[in-house]
C-alpha positions as CSV (number, residue, x, y, z in Angstrom):
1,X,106.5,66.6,78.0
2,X,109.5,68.6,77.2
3,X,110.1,71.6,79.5
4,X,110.1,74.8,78.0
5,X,112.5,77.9,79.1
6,X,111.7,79.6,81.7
7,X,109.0,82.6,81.1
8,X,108.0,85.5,83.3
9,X,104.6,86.6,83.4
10,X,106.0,89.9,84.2
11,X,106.2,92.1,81.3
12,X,105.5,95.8,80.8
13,X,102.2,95.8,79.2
14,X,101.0,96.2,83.1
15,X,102.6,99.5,83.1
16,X,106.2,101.0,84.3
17,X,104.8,101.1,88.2
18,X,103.7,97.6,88.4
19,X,107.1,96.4,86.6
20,X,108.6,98.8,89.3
21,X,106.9,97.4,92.5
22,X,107.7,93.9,91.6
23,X,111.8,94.4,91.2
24,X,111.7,96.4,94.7
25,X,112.8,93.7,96.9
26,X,116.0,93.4,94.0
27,X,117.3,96.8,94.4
28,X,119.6,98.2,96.8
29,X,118.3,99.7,99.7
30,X,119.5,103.0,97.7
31,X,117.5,102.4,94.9
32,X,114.4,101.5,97.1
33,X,114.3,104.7,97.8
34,X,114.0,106.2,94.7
35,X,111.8,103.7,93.2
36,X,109.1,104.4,96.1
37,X,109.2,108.1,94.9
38,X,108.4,107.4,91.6
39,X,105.8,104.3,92.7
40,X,103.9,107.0,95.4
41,X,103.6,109.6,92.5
42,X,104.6,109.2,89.0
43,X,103.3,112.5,87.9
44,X,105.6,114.0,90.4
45,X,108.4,112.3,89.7
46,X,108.4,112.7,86.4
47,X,108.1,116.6,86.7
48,X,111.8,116.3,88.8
49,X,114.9,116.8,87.3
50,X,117.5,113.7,88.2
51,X,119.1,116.3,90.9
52,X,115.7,117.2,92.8
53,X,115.0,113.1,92.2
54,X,118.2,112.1,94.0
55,X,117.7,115.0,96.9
56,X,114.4,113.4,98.0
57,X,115.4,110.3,97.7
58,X,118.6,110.9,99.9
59,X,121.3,109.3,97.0
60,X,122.9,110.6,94.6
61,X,122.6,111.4,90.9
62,X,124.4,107.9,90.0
63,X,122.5,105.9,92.2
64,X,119.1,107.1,90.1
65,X,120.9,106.3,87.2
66,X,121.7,102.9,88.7
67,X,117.9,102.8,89.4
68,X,117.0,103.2,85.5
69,X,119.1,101.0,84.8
70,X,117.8,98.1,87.3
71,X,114.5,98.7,86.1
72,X,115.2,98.3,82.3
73,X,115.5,101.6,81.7
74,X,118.6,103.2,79.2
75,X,118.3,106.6,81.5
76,X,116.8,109.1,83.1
77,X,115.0,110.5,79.9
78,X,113.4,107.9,78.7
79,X,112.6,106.7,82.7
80,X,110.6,110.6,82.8
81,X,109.4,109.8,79.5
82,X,107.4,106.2,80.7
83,X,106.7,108.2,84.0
84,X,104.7,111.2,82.4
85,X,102.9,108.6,80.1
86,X,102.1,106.1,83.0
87,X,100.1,109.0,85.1
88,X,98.4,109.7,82.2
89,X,96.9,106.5,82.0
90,X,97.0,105.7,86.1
91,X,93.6,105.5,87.3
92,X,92.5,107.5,90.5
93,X,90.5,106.2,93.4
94,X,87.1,107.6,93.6
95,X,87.2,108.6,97.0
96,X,89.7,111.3,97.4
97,X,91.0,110.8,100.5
98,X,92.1,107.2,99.3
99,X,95.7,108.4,98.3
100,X,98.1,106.5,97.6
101,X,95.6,103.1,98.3
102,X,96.7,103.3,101.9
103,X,95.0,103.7,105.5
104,X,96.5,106.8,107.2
105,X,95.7,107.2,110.9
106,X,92.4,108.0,112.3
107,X,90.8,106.9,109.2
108,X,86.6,106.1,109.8
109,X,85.3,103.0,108.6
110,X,84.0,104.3,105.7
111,X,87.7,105.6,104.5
112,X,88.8,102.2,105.4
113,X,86.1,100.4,103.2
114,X,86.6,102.4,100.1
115,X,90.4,102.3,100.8
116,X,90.2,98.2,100.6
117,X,88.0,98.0,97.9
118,X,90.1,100.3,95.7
119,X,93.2,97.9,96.7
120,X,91.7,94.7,95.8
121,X,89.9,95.9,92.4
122,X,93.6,97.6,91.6
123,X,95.4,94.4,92.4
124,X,92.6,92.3,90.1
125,X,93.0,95.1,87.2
126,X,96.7,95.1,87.2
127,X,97.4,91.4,87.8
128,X,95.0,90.8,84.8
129,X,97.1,93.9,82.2
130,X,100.6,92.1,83.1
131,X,99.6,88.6,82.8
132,X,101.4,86.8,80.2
133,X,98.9,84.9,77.7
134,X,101.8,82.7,76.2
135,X,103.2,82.3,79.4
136,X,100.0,81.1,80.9
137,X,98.6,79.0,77.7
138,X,102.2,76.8,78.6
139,X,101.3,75.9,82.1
140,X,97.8,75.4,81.0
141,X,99.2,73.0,78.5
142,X,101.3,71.3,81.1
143,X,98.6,71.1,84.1
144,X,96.1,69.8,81.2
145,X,98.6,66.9,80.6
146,X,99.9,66.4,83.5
147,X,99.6,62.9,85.2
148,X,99.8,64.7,88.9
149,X,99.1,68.3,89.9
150,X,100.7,68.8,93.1
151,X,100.2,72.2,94.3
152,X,102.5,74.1,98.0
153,X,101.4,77.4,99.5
154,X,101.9,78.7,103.4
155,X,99.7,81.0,105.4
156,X,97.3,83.1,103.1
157,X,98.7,81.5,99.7
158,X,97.9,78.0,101.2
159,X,94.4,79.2,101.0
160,X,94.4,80.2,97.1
161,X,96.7,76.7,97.0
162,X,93.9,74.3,98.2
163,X,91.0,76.4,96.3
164,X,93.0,75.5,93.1
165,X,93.6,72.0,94.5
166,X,90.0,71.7,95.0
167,X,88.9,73.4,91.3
168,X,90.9,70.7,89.7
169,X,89.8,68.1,91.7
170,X,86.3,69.1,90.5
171,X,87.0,68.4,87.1
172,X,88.4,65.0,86.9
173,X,92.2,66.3,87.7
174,X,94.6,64.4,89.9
175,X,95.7,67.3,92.4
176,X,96.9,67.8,95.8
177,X,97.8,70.1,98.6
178,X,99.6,69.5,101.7
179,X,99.5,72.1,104.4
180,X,102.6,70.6,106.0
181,X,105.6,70.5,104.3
182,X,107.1,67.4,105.9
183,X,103.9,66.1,104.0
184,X,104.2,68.0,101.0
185,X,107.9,66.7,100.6
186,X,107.4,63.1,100.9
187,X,104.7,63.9,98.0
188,X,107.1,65.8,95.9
189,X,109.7,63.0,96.2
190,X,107.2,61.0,94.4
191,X,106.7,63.3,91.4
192,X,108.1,62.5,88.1
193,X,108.1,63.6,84.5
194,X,104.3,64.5,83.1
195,X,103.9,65.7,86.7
196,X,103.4,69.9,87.3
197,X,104.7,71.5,91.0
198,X,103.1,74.3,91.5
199,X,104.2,76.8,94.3
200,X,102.3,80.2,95.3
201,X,104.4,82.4,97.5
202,X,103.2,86.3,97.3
203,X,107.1,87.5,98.4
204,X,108.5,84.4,97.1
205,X,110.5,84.0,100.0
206,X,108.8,81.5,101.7
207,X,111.5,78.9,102.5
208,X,109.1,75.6,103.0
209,X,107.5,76.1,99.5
210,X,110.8,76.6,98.1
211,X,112.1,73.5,99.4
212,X,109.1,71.9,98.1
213,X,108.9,73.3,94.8
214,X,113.3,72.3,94.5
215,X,112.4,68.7,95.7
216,X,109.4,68.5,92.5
217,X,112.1,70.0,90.5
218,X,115.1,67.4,90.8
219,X,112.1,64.4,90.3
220,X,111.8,65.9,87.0
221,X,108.1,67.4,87.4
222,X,107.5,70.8,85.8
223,X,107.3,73.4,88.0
224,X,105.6,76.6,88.5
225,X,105.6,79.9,90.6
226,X,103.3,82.2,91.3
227,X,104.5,85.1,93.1
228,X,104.4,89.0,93.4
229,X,108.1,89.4,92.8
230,X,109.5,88.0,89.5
231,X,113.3,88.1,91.1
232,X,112.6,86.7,94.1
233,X,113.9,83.1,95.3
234,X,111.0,81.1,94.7
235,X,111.6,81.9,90.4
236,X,115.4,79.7,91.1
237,X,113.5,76.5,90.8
238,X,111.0,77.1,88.6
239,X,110.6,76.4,84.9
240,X,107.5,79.0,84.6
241,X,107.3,82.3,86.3
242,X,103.6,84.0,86.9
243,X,103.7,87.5,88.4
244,X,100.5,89.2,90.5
245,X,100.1,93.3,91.1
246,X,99.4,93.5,94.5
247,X,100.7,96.2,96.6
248,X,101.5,96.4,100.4
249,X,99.6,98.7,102.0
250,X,98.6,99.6,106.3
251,X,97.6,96.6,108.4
252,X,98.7,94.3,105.5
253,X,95.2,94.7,103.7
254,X,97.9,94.0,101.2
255,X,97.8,90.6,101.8
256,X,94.0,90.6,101.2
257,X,94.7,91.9,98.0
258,X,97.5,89.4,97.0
259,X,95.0,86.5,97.9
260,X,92.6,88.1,95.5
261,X,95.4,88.9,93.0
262,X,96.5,84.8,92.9
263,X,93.2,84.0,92.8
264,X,92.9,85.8,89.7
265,X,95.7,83.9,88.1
266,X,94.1,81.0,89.4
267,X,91.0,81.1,87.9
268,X,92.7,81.7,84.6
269,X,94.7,78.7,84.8
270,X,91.9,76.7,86.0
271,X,89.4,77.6,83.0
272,X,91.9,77.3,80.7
273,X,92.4,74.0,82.0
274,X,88.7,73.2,81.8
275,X,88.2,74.7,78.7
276,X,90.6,71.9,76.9
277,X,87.8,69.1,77.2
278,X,84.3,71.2,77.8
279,X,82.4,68.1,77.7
280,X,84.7,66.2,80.1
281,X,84.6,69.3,82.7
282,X,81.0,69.9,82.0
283,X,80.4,66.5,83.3
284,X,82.9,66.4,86.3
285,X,80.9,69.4,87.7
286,X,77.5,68.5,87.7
287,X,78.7,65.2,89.1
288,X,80.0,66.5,92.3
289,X,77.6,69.1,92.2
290,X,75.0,66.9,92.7
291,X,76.9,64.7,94.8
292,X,76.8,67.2,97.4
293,X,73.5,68.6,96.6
294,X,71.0,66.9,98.9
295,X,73.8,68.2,101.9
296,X,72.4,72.2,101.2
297,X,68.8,73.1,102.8
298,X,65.9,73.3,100.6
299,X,67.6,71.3,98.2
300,X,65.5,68.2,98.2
301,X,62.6,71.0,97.9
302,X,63.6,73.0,95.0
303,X,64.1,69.5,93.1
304,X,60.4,68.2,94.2
C-alpha cells in the first residue's frame, strides 16, 4: 500500500477552543497565557479589547497578535469574531458550580461526581465534532489491509492500546501490544510494508512510544498517532495524525477523560474496520464469544 500524506485529525469543525487547547504545548510560554484566557472564558475574552487582553495576560499587545497568529488566526478581529460565536454555541455544565470543568478546593463528592462526569461526556462530544472522517476512513483502509497491526502505548494509553489490540484480535486481525518497549522494538524491527504502527500517547511526548513508532517507520510500516496534541513529537514519525479533546483538569481526572477520549477514536477505527467484511467479523465474534462462554456463571444454565 502506498502511503498517503500525512493528515491531522485536527481541524476546526471541533470549534476555535478545542483547536486552541491542542496547539498549547506549541506556543510560547507568552502566548500560553493568553490562550488560557480565551480557553477559561471565551465570552469574556471576546468582550476585551486586544489592550485589556494583553493586561490580564501579562504580555503585550504584539504578543496577542503573535497568539492569533499561532492559532491560525489573520488578527485580533476575526480571533473576537470566532470567540463571540464559539460561546454562543459552548455548552454549559448542568451543575453550576462545575465551572470551568474543574475541582476547586473543598469540593463534596457530589461536586466532584458531576464535575467528572461533565469532563468525560465533554471530552467524548468534542473528540467526536473534530474527528476527521477522511482522515480516519485512510487508517481504516490501511489497518483493514494490513498484514500486521502492531499497536505502543505507556501508562493509561497502554490500556486503550491493548483494548484495541484485543478488539482486533477478536475479529480475525493480526495485532499486538507490548507493554515493554525493549519488547515492542524487537517487534517493530520486524514490521514491513502492508504493516500499520500505531502509537497512542495523550501529550505525545512519551519518548518509548516514539522510539517505537520511528523504529515501525524506517521498516516501512504505516504509521499512526493518536494524541491530544497535533504538534507534538509523536506527529514527527507518523504518516497519519488523529487528535482527541480532552482537557487537563484537578487531580488529573484529565487523564480519565483522555482514556475515554482515545477510546472513542478507538472504537471508530475498530468498527470501521469490522464493518469492511460484516460477515467475516460477524463470525470472528461469536466464535470467541463462545469460546469463552462456558468460563461465565450460569452460562451452561441459560443455554440448558
Amino acid at each position: 500500500m502506498a502511503k498517503s500524506p500525512k493528515i491531522s485529525a485536527s481541524h476546526e469543525p471541533g470549534g476555535l477552543i478545542v483547536h486552541i487547547s491542542g496547539l498549547l504545548p506549541s506556543l510560547s510560554p507568552a502566548e500560553q497565557r493568553v490562550a488560557r484566557l480565551v480557553v477559561a472564558d471565551p465570552a469574556a475574552a471576546a468582550r476585551r479589547t486586544i489592550t485589556d487582553l494583553a493586561t490580564a495576560a501579562e504580555t503585550s499587545e504584539a504578543t496577542v497578535i503573535r497568539f492569533c497568529r499561532s492559532v491560525g488566526m489573520d488578527g485580533y478581529p476575526q480571533l473576537r469574531i470566532r470567540l463571540a460565536a464559539e460561546a454562543a454555541r459552548r455548552v454549559e455544565p448542568p451543575d453550576a458550580r462545575v465551572v470551568g470543568g474543574d475541582i476547586p478546593p473543598g469540593a463534596d463528592l457530589a461536586q466532584i461526581i458531576a464535575t467528572i462526569a461533565f469532563n468525560d461526556a465533554r471530552a467524548v462530544e468534542e473528540t467526536a465534532e473534530q474527528l476527521d472522517p477522511a482522515a480516519c476512513e485512510q487508517v481504516v483502509e490501511a489497518i483493514a489491509g494490513a498484514g500486521r497491526i502492531d499497536i505502543y502505548g505507556a501508562g493509561a494509553s497502554g490500556f486503550v492500546a491493548s483494548d484495541f489490540q484485543q478488539k482486533l484480535h477478536r475479529i480475525g486481525r493480526i495485532a499486538f501490544y507490548f507493554p515493554d518497549v525493549h519488547t515492542a522494538l524487537t517487534s517493530a524491527a520486524l514490521l514491513g510494508r502492508g504493516d500499520v504502527a500505531i502509537g497512542i500517547s495523550h501529550t505525545g511526548t512519551t519518548s518509548d512510544v516514539i522510539e517505537v513508532l520511528e523504529q515501525a517507520r524506517t521498516r516501512g510500516a504505516v504509521t499512526v498517532a493518536l494524541t491530544n496534541f497535533p504538534r507534538s513529537p509523536i506527529t514527527e514519525v507518523a504518516d497519519f495524525v488523529l487528535t482527541t479533546a480532552a482537557r487537563e483538569t484537578t487531580y488529573r481526572s484529565g487523564a480519565t477523560a483522555s482514556r475515554l477520549a482515545q477510546l472513542t477514536v478507538v472504537d471508530c477505527l475498530f468498527v470501521g474496520v469490522a464493518a469492511r467484511n460484516r460477515s467475516r467479523a460477524r463470525k470472528a465474534l461469536e466464535a470467541t464469544a463462545e469460546a469463552v462462554l462456558s468460563h461465565r456463571v450460569g452460562a451452561n444454565r441459560r443455554r440448558a
